[in-house]
C-alpha positions in Angstrom: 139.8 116.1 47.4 136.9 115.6 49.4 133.9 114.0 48.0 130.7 116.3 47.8 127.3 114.5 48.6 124.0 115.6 47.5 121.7 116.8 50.6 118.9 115.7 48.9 120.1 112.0 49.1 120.5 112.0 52.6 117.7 110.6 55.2 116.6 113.7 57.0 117.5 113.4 61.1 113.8 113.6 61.9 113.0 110.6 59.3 115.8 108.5 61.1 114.0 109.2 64.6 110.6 108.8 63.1 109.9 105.3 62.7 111.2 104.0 66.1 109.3 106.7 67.9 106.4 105.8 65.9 106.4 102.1 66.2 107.0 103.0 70.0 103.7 104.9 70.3 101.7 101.8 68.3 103.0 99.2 70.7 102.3 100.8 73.8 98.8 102.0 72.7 98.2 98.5 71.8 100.0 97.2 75.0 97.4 99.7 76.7 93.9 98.5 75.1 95.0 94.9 75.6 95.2 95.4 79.0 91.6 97.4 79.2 90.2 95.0 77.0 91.6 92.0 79.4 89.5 93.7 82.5 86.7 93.4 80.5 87.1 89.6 79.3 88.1 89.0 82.6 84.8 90.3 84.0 82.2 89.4 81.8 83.9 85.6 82.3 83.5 85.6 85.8 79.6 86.9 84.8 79.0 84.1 82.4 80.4 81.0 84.4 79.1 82.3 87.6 75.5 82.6 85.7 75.9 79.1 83.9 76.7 77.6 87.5 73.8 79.2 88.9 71.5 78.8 86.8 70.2 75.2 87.6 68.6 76.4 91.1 67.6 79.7 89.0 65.2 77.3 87.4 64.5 75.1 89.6 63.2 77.3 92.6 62.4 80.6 90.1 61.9 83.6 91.8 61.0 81.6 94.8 65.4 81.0 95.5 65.8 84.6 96.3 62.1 85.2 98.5 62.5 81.6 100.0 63.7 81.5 104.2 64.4 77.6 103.4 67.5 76.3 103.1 67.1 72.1 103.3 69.7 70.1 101.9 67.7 67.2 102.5 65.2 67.7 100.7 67.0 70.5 98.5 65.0 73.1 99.1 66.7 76.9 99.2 66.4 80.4 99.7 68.8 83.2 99.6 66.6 85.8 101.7 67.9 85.2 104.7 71.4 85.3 103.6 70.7 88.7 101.6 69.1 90.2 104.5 72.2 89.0 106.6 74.7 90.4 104.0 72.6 94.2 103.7 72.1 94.7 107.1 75.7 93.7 108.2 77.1 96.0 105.6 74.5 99.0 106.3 75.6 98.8 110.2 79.3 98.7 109.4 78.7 102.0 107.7 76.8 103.3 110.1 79.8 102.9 112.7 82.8 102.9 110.7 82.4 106.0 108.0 81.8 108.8 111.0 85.2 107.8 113.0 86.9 107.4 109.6 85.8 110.9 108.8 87.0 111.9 112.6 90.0 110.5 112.1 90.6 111.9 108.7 89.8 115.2 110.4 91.9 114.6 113.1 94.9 113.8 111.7 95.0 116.5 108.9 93.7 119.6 110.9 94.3 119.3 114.7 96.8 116.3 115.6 100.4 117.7 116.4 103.0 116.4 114.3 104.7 114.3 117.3 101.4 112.5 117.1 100.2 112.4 113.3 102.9 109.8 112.3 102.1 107.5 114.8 98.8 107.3 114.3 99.0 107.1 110.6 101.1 104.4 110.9 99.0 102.3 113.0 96.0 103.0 110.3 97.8 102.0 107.2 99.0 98.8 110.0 95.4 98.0 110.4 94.4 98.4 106.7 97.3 95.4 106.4 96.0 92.9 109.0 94.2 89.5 107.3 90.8 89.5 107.8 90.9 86.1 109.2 92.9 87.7 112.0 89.9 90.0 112.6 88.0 87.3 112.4 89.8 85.1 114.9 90.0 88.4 117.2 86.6 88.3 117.1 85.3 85.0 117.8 87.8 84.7 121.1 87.9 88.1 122.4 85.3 90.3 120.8 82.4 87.9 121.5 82.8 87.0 124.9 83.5 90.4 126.0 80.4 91.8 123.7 78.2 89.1 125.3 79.0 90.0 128.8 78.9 93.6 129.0 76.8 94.8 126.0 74.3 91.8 125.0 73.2 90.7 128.7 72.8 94.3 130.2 71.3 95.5 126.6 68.9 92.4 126.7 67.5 92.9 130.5 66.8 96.3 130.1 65.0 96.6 126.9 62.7 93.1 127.0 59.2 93.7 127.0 59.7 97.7 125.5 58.1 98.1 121.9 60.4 98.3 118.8 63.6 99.3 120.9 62.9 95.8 122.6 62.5 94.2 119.2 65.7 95.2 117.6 68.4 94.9 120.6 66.5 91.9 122.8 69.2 88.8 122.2 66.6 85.7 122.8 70.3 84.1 123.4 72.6 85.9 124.1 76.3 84.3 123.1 78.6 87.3 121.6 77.4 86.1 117.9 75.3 88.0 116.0 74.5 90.6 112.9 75.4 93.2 115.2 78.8 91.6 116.1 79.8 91.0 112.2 78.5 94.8 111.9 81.3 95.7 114.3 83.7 93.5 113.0 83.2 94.6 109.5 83.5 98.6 111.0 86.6 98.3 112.2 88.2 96.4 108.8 86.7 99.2 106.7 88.1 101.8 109.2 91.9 102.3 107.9 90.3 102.2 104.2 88.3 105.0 104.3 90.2 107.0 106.7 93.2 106.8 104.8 91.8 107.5 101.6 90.0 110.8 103.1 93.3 112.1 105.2 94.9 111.7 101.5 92.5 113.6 99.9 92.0 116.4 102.7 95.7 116.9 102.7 96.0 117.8 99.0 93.6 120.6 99.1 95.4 123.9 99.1 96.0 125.7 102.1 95.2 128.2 101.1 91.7 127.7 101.2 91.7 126.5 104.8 94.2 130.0 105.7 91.6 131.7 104.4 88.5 130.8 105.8 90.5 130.8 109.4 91.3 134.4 108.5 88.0 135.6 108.1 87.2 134.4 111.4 85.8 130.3 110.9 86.0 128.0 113.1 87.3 124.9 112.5 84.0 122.9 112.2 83.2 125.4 109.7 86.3 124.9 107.9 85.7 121.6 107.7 81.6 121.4 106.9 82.1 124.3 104.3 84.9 124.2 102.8 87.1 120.6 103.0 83.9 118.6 102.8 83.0 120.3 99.7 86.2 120.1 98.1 86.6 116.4 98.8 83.2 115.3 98.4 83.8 113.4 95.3 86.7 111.4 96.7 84.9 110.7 100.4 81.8 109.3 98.6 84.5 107.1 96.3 86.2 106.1 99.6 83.2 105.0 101.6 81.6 103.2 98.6 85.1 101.1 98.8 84.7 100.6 103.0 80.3 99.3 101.5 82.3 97.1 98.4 85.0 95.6 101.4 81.7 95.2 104.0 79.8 93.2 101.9 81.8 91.1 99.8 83.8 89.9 103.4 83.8 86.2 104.3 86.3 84.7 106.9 85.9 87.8 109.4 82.0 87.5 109.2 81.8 84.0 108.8 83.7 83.9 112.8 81.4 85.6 114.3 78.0 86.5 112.5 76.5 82.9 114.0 75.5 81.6 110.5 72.0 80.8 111.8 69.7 80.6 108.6 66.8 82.4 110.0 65.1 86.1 109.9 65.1 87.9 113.6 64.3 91.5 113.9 66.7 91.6 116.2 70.4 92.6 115.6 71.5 91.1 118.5 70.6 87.5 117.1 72.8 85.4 115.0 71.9 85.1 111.2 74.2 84.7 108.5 75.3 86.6 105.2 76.2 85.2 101.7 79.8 85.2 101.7 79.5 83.3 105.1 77.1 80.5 103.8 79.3 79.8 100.8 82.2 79.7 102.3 80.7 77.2 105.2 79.1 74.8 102.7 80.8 75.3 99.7 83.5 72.1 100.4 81.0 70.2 100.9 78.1 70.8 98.4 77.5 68.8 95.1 74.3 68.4 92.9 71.7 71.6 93.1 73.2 72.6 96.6 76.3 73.4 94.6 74.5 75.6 92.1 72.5 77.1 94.9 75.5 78.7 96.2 76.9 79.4 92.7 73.9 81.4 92.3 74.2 83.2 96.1 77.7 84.3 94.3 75.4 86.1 91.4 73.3 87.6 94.1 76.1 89.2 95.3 77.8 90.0 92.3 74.8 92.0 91.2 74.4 93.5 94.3 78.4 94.8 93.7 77.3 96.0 90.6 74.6 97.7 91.9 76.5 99.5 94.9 78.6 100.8 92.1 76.2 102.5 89.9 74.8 104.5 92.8 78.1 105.2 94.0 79.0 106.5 89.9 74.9 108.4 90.5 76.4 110.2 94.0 79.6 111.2 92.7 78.1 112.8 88.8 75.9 114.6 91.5 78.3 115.8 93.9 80.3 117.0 90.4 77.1 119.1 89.1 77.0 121.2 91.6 
């Protein structure tokens, strides 16, 4: 005979696959806030010991350490002005030059380079976006400079000395290659493969329709492109440059080659000067006592100024989202 069991003592098959799911599910959304909450400890650690390091020459020099032009290790004297000036200004001309050809190139290779030509020149961006900045950086120094000095610096400098303003801001007093405007250059081209690839991406994955459709009403492809793939990737091109800004100003080896770390103000971009990443990475071997915490504290300066370029970037993007 064969034994008859009561269904109602059996485990239901649902029951049997309940509990491993379920403990599944609580170990991963665990695994998952572990690793957000990590970031966080991560970052606000970084805050706190770059703020205790810091914070000596923070009370020393006051507000003075970020107005001051001195920098005296003698006497230890220091000011981060002309290293924040350096570090803005390098950053804001790296933009000006690299996010327009990034946005050509973009263009370029998602609405009007043939396909025997598209692959190569992708490859040769995602290439760049892969060479060590201290390659740039040695680039620079040996071939960039001389070659910038000789045909842009020299002929720039004899034709604009004496002229008002324009004389001002491209007159080299000496000129040798280095400069804010050199590390501006520099810095355009390493920001270049970042932002252009991340805008081709983007372009490429709106619909086609959309672009078919404004072609068939009779645009033209600049109007394509101002009204209708600009729009629909304004959210990721403002993401992409603020990453090319994030890159420019946080760079040290590349701008350290060539910027001329000069610890003075000029009005002219033509003359050397020098940028926070570039000071602390020239002095930082060496430095002990309040020196050492002066630079500690350069490293808050620009860590705030991060922070900073980010909430404006999260401002542009809620913006470009409300409308």
């Amino acid at each position: 005979m064969t034994a008859v069991t009561d269904p109602m003592s059996l485990p239901a098959a649902g029951a049997q696959r309940k509990t491993p799911k379920g403990t599944f599910d609580i170990v991963f959304r665990n695994a998952s806030l572990l690793s957000a909450l990590f970031v966080l400890v991560l970052l606000a650690g970084i805050m706190l010991s770059m703020i205790i390091g810091g914070w000596p020459a923070f009370r020393e020099m006051g507000l003075g350490f970020i107005t001051s032009s001195v920098w005296d290790t003698q006497n230890d004297q220091y000011g981060a002005w002309p290293a924040i000036v350096g570090t803005l200004s390098t950053a804001f001309l790296a933009l000006l030059i690299g996010v327009p050809l990034s946005l050509g190139i973009a263009v370029f290779l998602t609405q009007l380079a043939p396909p025997w030509f598209k692959r190569p020149v992708s490859t040769a961006i995602e290439l760049l976006a892969a060479v060590p900045s201290i390659i740039y950086g040695m680039w620079g120094l040996f071939v960039f400079v001389p070659l910038f000095a000789a045909y842009v610096q020299q002929p720039v400098s004899r034709i604009v000395e004496g002229m008002p303003i324009v004389g001002t801001i491209l007159y080299a007093a000496s000129p040798s290659g280095l400069g804010i405007l050199s590390a501006g250059i520099i810095l355009a081209f390493m920001i270049i493969p970042f932002i252009a690839s991340i805008v081709r991406d983007m372009l490429d994955q709106i619909p086609s329709v959309l672009r078919e459709s404004a072609y068939g009403i009779g645009a033209t492809t600049w109007e394509v492109v101002r009204h209708v793939l600009v729009p629909q990737a304004g959210v990721s091109i403002i993401g992409a440059i603020m990453l090319g800004l994030g890159r420019a100003l946080g760079e040290t080896m590349a701008v350290t080659f060539v910027v001329g770390n000069a610890n003075r103000l000029s009005a002219s971009i033509m003359d050397p000067g020098s940028t926070i990443a570039s000071r602390i990475a020239n002095e930082f071997n060496e430095a002990i006592g309040l020196q050492l915490n002066a630079l500690i504290a350069l490293g808050c300066i620009l860590f705030f100024v991060t922070f900073v370029v980010l909430v404006i970037a999260r401002i542009l993007v809620a913006r470009v989202k409300s409308f």
